[in-house]
C-alpha positions in Angstrom: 48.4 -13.8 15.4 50.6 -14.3 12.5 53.1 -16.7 14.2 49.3 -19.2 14.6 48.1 -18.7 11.2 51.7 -19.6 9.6 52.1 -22.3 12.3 48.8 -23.7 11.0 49.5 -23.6 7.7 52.8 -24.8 7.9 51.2 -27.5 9.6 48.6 -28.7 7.2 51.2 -28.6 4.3 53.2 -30.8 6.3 50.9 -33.0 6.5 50.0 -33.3 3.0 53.1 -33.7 1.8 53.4 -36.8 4.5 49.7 -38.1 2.8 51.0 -37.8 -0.9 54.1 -39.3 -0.3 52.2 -42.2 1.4 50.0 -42.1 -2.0 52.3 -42.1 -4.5 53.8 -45.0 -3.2 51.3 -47.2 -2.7 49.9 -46.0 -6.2 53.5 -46.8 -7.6 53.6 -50.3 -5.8 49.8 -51.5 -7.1 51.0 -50.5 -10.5 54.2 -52.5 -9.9 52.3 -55.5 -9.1 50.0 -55.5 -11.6 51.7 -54.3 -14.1 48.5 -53.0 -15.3 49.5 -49.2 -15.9 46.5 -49.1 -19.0 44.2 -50.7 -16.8 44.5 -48.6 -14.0 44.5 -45.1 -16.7 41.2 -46.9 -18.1 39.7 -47.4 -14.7 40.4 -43.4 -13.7 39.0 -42.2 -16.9 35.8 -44.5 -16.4 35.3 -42.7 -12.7 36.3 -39.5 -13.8 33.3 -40.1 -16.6 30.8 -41.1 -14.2 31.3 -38.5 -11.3 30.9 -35.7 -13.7 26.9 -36.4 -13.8 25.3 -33.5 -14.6 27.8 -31.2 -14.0 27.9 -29.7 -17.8 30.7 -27.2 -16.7 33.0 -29.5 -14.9 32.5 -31.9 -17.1 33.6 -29.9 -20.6 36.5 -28.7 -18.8 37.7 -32.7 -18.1 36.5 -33.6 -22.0 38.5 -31.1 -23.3 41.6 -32.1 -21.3 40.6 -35.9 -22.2 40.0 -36.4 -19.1 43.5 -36.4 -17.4 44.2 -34.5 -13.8 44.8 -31.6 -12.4 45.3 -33.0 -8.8 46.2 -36.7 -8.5 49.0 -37.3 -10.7 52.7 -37.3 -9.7 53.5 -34.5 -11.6 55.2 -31.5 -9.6 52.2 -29.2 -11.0 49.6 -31.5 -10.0 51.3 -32.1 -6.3 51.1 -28.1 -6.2 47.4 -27.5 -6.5 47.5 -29.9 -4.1 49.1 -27.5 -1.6 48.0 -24.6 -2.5 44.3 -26.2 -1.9 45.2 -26.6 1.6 46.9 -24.2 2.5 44.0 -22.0 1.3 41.4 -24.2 3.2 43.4 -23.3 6.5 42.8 -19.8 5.9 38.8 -19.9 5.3 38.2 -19.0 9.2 40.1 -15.8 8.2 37.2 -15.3 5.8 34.6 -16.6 8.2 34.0 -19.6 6.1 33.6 -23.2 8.1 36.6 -25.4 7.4 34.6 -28.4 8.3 32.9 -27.5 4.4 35.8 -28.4 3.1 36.8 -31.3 4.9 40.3 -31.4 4.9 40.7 -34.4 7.4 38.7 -36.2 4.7 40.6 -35.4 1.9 43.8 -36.3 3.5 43.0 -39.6 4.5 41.7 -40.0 1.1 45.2 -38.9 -0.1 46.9 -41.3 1.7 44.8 -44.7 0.9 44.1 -44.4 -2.6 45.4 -47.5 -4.7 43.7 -48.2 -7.4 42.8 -46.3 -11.1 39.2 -46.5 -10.0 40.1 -44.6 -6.3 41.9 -41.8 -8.0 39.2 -41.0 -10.7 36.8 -40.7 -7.9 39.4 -38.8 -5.6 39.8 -36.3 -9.0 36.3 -35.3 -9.4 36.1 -35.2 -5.6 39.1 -32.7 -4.9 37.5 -30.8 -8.1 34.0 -30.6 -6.5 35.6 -29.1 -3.4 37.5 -26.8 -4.9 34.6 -25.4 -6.9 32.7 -25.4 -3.6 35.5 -23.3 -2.0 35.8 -21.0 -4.8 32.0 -19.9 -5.4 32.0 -19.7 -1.4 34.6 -17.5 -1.3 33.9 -15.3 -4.4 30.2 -15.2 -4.9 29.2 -16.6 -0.6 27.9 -19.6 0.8 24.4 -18.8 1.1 21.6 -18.4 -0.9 20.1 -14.8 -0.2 16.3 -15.9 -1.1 16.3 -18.8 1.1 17.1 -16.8 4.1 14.8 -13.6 3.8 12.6 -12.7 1.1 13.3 -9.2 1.0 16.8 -10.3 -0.2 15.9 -10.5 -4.3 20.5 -11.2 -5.1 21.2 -14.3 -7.8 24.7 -15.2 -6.5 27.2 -13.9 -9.3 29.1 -17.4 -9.3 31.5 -18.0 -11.7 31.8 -20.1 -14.5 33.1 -23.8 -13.2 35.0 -24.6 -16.1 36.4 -21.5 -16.3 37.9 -21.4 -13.0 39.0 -25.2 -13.1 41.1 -23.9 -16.3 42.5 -21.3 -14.5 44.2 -23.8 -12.2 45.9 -25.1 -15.1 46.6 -21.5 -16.8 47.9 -20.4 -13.7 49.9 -20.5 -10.4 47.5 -22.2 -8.3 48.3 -20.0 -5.4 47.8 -17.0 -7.2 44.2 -18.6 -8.3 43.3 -19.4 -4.8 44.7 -15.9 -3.3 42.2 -13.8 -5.6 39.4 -15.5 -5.3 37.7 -13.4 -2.5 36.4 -10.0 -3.2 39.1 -7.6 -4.1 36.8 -4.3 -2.8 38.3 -1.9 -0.3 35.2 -2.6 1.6 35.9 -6.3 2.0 39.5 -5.9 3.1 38.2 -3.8 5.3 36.3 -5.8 6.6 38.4 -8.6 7.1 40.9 -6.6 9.0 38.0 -5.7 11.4 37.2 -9.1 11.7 40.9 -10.3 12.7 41.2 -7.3 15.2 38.3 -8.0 17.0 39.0 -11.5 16.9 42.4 -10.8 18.6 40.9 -8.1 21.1 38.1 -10.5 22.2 41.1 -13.4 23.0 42.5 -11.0 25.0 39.7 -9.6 27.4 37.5 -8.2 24.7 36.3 -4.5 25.6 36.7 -4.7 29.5 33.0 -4.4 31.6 30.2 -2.7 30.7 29.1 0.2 32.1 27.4 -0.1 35.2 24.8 3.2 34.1 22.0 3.9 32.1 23.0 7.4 31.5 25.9 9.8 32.1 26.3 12.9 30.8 29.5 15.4 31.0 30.5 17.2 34.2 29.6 13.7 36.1 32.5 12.0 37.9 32.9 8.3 39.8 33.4 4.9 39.0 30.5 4.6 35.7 32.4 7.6 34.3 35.5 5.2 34.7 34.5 2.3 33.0 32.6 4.1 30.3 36.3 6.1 29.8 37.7 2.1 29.9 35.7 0.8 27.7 35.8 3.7 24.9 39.5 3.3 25.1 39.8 -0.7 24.6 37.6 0.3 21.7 40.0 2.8 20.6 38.1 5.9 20.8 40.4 7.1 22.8 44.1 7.5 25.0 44.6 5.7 28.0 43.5 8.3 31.4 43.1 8.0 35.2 40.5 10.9 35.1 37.1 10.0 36.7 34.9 12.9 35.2 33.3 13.4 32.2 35.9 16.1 30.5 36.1 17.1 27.3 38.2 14.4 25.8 35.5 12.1 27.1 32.8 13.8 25.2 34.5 13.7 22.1 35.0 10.3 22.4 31.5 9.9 22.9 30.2 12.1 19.9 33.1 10.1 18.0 31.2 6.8 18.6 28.0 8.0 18.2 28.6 9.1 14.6 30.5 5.7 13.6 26.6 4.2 15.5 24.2 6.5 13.9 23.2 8.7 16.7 22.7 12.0 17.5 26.5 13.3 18.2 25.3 15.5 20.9 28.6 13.8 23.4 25.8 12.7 25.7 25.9 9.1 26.5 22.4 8.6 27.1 20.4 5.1 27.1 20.4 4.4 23.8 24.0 5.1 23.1 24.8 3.3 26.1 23.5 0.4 25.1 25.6 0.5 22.0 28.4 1.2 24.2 27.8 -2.0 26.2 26.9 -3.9 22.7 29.4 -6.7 23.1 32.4 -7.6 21.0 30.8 -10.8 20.2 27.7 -9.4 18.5 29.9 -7.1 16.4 31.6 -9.8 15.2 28.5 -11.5 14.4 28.0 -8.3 11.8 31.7 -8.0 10.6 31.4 -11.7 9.4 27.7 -10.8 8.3 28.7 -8.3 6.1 31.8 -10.2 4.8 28.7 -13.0 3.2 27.0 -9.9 2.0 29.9 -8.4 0.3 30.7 -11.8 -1.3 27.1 -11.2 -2.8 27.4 -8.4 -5.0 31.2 -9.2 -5.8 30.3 -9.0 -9.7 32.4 -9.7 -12.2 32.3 -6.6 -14.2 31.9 -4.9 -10.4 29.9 -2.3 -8.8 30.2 -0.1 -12.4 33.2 2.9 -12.5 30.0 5.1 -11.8 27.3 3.7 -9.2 24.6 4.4 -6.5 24.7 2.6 -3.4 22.0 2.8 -0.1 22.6 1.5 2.8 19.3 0.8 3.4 20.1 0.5 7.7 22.3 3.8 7.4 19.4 5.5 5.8 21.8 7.3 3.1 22.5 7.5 -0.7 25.7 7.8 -2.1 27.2 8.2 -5.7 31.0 7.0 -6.1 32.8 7.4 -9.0 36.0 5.1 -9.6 35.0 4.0 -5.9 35.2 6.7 -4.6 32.5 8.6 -2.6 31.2 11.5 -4.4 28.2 12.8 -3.4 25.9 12.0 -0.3 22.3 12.5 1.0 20.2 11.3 3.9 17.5 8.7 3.0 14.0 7.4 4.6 13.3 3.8 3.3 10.4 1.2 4.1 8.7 1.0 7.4 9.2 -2.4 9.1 5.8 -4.0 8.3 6.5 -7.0 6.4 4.8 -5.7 3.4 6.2 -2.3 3.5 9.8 -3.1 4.0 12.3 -2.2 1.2 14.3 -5.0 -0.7 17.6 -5.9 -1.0 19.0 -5.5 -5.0 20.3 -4.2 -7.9 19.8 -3.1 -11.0 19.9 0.2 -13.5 19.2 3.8 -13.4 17.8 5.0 -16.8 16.2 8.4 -16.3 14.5 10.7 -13.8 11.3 12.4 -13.9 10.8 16.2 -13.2 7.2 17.0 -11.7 6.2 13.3 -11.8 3.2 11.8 -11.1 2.1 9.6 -8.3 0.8 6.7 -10.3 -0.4 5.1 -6.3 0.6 1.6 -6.5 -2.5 -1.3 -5.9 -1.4 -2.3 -2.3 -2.2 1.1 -1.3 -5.3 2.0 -3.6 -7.0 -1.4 -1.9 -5.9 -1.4 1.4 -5.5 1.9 2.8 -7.5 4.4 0.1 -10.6 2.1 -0.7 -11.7 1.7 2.4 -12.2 5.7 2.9 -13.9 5.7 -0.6 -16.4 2.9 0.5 -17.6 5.5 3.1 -16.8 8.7 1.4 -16.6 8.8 -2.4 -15.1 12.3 -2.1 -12.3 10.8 -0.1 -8.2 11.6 -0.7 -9.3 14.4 -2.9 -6.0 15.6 -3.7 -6.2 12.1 -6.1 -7.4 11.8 -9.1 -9.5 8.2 -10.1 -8.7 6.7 -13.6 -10.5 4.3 -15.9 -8.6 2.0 -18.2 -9.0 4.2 -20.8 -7.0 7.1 -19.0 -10.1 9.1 -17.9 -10.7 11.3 -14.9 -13.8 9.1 -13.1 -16.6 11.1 -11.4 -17.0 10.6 -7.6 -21.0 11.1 -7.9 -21.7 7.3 -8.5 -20.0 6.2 -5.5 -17.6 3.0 -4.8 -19.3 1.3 -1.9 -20.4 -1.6 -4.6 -16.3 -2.2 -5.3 -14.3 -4.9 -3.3 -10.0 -4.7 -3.0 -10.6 -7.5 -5.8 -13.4 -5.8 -8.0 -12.0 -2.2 -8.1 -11.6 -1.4 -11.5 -9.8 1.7 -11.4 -6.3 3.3 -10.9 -5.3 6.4 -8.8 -3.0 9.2 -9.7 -1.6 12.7 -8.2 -0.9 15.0 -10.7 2.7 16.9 -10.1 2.9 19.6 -7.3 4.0 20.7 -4.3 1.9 18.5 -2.3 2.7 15.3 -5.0 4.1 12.5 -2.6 7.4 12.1 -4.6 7.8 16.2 -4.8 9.8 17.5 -7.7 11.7 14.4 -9.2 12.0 11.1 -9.0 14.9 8.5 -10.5 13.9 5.6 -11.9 16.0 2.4 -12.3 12.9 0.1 -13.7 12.4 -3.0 -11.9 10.0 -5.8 -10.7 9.3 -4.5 -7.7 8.2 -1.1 -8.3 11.2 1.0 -6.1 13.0 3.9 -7.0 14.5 7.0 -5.1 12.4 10.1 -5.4 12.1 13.8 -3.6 9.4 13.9 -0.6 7.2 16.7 1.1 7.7 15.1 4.5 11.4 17.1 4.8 11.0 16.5 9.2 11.5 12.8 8.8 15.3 13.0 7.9 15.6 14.7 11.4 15.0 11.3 13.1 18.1 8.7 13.7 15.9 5.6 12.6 13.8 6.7 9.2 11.5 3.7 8.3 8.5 5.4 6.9 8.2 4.6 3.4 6.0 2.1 1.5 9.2 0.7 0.0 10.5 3.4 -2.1 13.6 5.4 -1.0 12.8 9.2 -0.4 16.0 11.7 -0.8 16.9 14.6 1.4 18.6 16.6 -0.9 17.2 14.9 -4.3 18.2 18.3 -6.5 21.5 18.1 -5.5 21.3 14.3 -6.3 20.3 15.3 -9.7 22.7 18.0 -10.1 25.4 15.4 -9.5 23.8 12.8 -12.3 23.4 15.5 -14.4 27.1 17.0 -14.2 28.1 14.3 -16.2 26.3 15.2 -19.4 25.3 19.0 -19.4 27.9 21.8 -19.0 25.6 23.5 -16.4 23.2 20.6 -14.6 21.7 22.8 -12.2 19.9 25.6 -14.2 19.1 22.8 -16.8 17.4 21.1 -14.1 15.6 23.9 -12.8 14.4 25.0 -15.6 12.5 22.2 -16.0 11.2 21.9 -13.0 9.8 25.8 -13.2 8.1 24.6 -16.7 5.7 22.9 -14.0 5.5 19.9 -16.9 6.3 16.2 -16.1 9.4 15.7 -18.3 11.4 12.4 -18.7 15.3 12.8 -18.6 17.4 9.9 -19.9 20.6 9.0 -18.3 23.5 9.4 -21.3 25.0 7.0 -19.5 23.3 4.5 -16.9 24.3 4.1 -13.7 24.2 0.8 -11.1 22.0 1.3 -8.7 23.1 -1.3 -5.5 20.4 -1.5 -2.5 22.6 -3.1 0.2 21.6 -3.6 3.8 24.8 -3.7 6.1 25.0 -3.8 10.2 28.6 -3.1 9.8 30.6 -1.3 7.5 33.8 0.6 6.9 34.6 4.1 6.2 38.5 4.7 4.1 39.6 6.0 7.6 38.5 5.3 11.7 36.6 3.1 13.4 33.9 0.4 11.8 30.5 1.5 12.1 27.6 -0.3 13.3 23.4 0.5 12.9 20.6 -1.9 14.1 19.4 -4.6 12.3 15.7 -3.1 11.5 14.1 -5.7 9.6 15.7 -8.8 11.5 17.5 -9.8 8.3 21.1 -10.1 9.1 20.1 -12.2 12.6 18.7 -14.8 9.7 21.9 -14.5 8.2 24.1 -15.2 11.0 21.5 -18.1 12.0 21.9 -19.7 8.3 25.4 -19.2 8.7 25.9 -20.8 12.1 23.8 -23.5 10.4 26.4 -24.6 7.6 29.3 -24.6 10.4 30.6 -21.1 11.0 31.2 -20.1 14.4 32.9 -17.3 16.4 36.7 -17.7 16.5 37.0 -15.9 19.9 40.0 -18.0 21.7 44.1 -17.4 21.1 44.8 -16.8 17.1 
């Protein structure tokens, strides 16, 4: 695997080197010729100038510079951000980034015919654009998240143009290129999983599935043999001629359940055997899935030293600190219904409310709680029904004259044990009306797959999740918390500090040590992305690397 990736770039740098030689000597002859050195400056700068079109970032960088190169001179620094380009375009597979995008072929036929002034201006702005294209692809990903899904509400965090055309010139170009992609644990992670699998699937991938729809331990035979097989090409565990279903079997199996979300009960029934028989090919889909996703939220000032992420398909929330995990709870987000399904963002913890109120959000007041007043004005008693002014409504007049459009009136819960987001809630305020809050419906976090919500994210352990926010500005968190909460009073605690709050949605993802880990794509979002990305050119690298 390394001998092919040097051989390849060894290979492309080779061949550049042939196409600028070729270049520089054609250039050198034409100027020869003409003797028209001016001319041909004056003819570069002219199609540098009109290239730029509305490119305001590209083109201050090329005004301040008066327009001279960065690629297509015969200057040794010039000649080596020429290299470096190419050698980092022959590693974009690596990243699962199409290296048709970049058109190297192209570029280095270009290389090699360019004459004129006029050619290289054009070939300038040209090896620029590219480079810009490769960066923000690599940095900030190749998609755009809205396009693809609307649940996914991320603004790339691409980089300014001119800025990273300067650093080209600042820097050593390789160095430039090299840190370009995300420099989070998570994504090298990633990438190594990635170039594994890749090598694992050119040799055989994970052997035959498992001829079984069930087996549990204490069974023996020839299922029992290729489910040992196949755990072992996975790396779950040692190499064995044993046909039963021992112990080291079942730990194996409890050991992939837990890296798959399941119950770790060692029993491989149906539905962990049909992760088992998943192939290699589909979780190479969601490596390079969650590579573009990680290339999302690669922000330039980062995640924040202290931050909340959810996983909204591994239904938990976790606190890190200096990137490291911290704290962690089990989580129920949005039910799959299109308009109940929880969004993909970030944004900025602020506060958290003891004993809050349900303020019930329109959808639900029109569609699910107006309907039952229509018929029964003394419906969903346990809300109360409130004017514009802030008044308690009577139920004696009746709603039946009210449509979802013409009802006037807001609903609220007061707090309580019974209040839909129990005993606290933590607000990060945004557009779309989610938060993570505390919930009566404690059974739900028993289930593997926990879609259930309207939207918002409900906690398991949501007072421990406030002691751990809290420890960070009060000497003694929890009995400041609780004794807030036995005031019985809605209170509003502000953050000291704010904290990031990042809801991600990852297929696959890494842990600091064992195997990757894989859920079910519950809202269809990352077989979009994989779609989109097959689209602009990427594909499976499955044969000999």
């Amino acid at each position: 695997m390394k001998f092919s990736a040097m051989h390849r770039r060894k290979s492309w740098t080779t061949a550049l080197i042939a196409a600028g030689a070729i270049w520089l000597a054609a250039g050198t002859a034409q100027a020869q010729e003409n003797d028209g050195f001016s001319f041909q400056v004056t003819a570069y700068k002219q199609a540098v100038a009109e290239q730029l079109g509305d490119d305001e970032q590209m083109a201050a960088f090329y005004r301040a510079r008066g327009f001279g190169p960065i690629w297509t001179s015969d200057a040794p620094e010039d000649r080596a951000r020429r290299l470096a380009l190419i050698e980092a375009f022959s590693m974009a597979d690596d990243h699962g980034l199409p290296v048709s995008r970049y058109n190297k072929d192209m570029l280095m036929a270009k290389l090699a015919q360019v004459q004129t002034g006029r050619e290289r201006g054009l070939l300038e702005v040209e090896l620029s654009q590219i480079y810009l294209r490769f960066a923000r692809d690599l940095q900030s990903g190749m998609l755009v998240p809205a396009r693809i899904d609307s649940g996914i509400k991320r603004k790339l965090p691409h980089r300014d143009g001119q800025m990273l055309l300067q650093r080209l010139v600042d820097e050593d170009p390789r160095a430039v290129l090299r840190s370009l992609a995300p420099n989070s644990p998570e994504y090298a992670r990633l990438m190594r999983a990635k170039l594994k699998l890749e090598h694992r699937i050119a040799h055989g991938g994970w052997g035959s599935v498992v001829p079984s729809g069930s087996l549990k331990p204490g069974q023996s035979g020839g299922s029992v043999v290729a489910l040992r097989n196949r755990l072992t090409k996975m790396g779950y565990m040692r190499r064995s001629l044993s046909s039963r279903y021992d112990d080291a079997l079942q730990a194996a199996v409890q050991e992939f359940q837990e890296d798959h979300g399941l119950k770790a009960d060692g029993v491989a029934g149906s539905g962990t055997m049909r992760q088992i028989n998943t192939s290699p090919e589909q979780r190479l889909k969601s490596i390079m899935v969650a590579m573009e996703r990680e290339r999302w939220i690669n922000l330039p000032e980062g995640l924040g030293k202290r931050h909340v992420k959810v996983n909204l398909v591994n239904y938990h929330a976790q606190i890190f600190d200096d990137n490291k995990l911290t704290y962690e709870t089990k989580s129920v987000i949005g039910h799959q219904d299109l308009d109940r399904r929880t969004p993909e963002f970030s944004d900025v913890m602020e506060h958290m409310v003891i004993n809050p109120s349900w303020y019930v959000p329109r959808s639900i007041i029109v569609n699910e709680y107006l309907p039952l007043l229509r018929g029964n004005p003394g419906a969903v008693g346990h809300l109360e029904i409130i004017d514009a002014r802030g008044r308690v409504v009577s139920r004696g007049h009746g709603f039946a004259k009210y449509s979802a459009r013409t009802f006037p009136f807001s609903m609220r819960q007061p707090p309580g044990p019974r209040n839909a987001l129990g005993s606290v809630k933590f607000m990060f305020p945004n557009k779309y009306n989610i938060y993570l809050h505390d919930t009566p419906s404690q059974h739900l976090f028993a289930r593997e797959v926990r879609t259930f919500s309207h939207g918002c994210i409900r906690l398991d352990d949501p007072h421990d999740f406030a002691y751990a926010l809290l420890a960070k500005q009060h000497h003694d968190p929890v009995n400041y918390f609780k004794s807030i909460l036995n005031s019985r009073q809605e209170t509003h605690v502000d953050l000291e500090v704010d904290v990031p709050v990042h809801l991600i949605y990852r297929t696959a993802f890494t842990k600091a040590k064992g195997q990757m880990n894989y859920r079910p794509d519950v809202y269809g979002r990352d077989a979009k992305i994989w779609s989109a990305l097959v689209n602009a050119g990427v594909n499976l690298r499955t044969g000999s690397i």
